[in-house]
VODO-979836 format. One record per residue: residue in three letters; x, y, z of N, C-alpha, C, O in turn. Coordinates in steps of 0.1 Angstrom, whole numbers, plus 5000, padded with zeros to 4 digits. Layout:
% VODO-979836
ALAXYZXYZXYZXYZ;...
//
This chain:
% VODO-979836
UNK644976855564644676955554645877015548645977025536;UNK646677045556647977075548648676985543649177035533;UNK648876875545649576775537648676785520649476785511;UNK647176795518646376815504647476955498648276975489;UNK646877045510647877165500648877145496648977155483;UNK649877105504651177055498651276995483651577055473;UNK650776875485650176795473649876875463650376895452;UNK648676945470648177075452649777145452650377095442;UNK650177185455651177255453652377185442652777235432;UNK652677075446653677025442652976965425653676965415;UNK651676925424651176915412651077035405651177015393;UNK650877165408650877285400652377295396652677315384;UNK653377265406654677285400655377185384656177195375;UNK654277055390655076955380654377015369654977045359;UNK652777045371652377095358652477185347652177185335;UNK653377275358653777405349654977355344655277405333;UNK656277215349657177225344657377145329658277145321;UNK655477065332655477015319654777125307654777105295;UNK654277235315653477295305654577415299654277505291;UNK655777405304656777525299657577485288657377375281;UNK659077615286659677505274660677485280661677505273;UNK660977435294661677335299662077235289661177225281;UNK662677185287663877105280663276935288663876895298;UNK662176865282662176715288663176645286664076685278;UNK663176515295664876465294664176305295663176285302;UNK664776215290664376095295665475965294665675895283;UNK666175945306667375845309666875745309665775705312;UNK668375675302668375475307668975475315668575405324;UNK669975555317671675475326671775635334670975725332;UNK672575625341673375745349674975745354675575635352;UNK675375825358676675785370676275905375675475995370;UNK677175895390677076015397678776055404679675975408;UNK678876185403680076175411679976295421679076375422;UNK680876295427680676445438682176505441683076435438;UNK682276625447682776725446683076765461682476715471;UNK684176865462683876955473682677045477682377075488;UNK682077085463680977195467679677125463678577175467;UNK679777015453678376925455678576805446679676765442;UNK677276755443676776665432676876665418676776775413;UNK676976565411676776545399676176435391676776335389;UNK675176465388674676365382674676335364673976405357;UNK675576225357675076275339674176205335674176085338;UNK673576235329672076135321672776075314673976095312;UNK672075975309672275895297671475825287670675755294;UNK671375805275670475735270671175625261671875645251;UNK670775515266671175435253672775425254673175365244;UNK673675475262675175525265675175615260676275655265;UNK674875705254675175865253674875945263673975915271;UNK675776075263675476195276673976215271673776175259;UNK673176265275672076355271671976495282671176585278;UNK672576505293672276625300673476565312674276475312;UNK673276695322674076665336673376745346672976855342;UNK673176725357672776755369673776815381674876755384;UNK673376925385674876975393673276995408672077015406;UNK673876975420673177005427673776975439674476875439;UNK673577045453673877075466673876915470673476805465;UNK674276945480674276805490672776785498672176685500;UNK672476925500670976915511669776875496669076765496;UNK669676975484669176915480668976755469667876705465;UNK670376715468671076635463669876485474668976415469;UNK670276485488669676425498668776395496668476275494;UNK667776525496666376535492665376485481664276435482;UNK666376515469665776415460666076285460665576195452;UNK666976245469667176075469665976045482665375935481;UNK665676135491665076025503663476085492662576005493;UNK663276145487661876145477661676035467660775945467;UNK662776055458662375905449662175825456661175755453;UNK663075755469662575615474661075615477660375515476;UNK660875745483658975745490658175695478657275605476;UNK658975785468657175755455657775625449657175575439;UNK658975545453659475405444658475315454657875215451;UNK658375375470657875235478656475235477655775125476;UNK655875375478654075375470654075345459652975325455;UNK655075345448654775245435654475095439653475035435;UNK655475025445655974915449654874885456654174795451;UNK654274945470652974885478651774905470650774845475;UNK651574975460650675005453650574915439649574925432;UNK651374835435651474785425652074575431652074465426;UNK652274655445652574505450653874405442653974285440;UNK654674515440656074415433657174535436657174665435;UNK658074445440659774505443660374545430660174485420;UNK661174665429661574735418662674645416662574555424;UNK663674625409664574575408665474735407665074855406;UNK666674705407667774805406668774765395669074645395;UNK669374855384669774825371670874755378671174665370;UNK671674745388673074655394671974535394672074465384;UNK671174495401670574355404669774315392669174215393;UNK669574385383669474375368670474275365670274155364;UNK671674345363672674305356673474215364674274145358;UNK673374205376674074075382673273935378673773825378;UNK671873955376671073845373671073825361670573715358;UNK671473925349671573835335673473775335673873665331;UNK674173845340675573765347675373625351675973535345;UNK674473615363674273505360673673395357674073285360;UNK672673415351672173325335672773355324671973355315;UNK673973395320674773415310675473315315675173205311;UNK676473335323677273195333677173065332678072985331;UNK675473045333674972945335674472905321674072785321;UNK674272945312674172915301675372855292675372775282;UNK676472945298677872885292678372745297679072655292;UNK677872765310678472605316677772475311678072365315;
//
């Protein structure tokens, strides 16, 4: 039963952050770098900046061991492995390669 609360919880938060004038953001690319006192994350779209992300280490953590949960109930729910933009791009590397040879 608490795990549902939770859940309602966390959907009233997403909803209010879509229903405010929060500023939406929507990335292609990223880098990340870090600090003595934390994280940094800058958006990107298309290669332009579009925003930056400053955030702690604990919760910096947090949102990485989160996305992977809702990437692997995408992935068991949809029954296909995400690719990652590096194994993206090592795999057009090499059919580019192999196209030249």
């Amino acid at each position: 039963m608490a795990e549902n609360s939770t859940e309602a919880k966390l959907d009233a938060r997403i909803e209010t952050a879509f229903n405010s004038d929060v500023p939406q953001l929507y990335c292609n690319a990223f880098t990340c770098g870090i600090s003595t006192g934390d994280i940094v994350v800058a958006l990107e779209l298309n290669g332009k900046p579009i925003g930056t992300l400053n955030m702690s280490y604990t919760v910096a953590k947090t949102l990485g061991v989160s996305l992977c949960d809702l990437l692997k109930q995408f992935e068991v729910a949809t029954n296909r492995t995400m690719l990652t933009t590096r194994e993206v791009d090592e795999a057009m590397k090499a059919q580019n390669e192999a196209i030249k040879s």
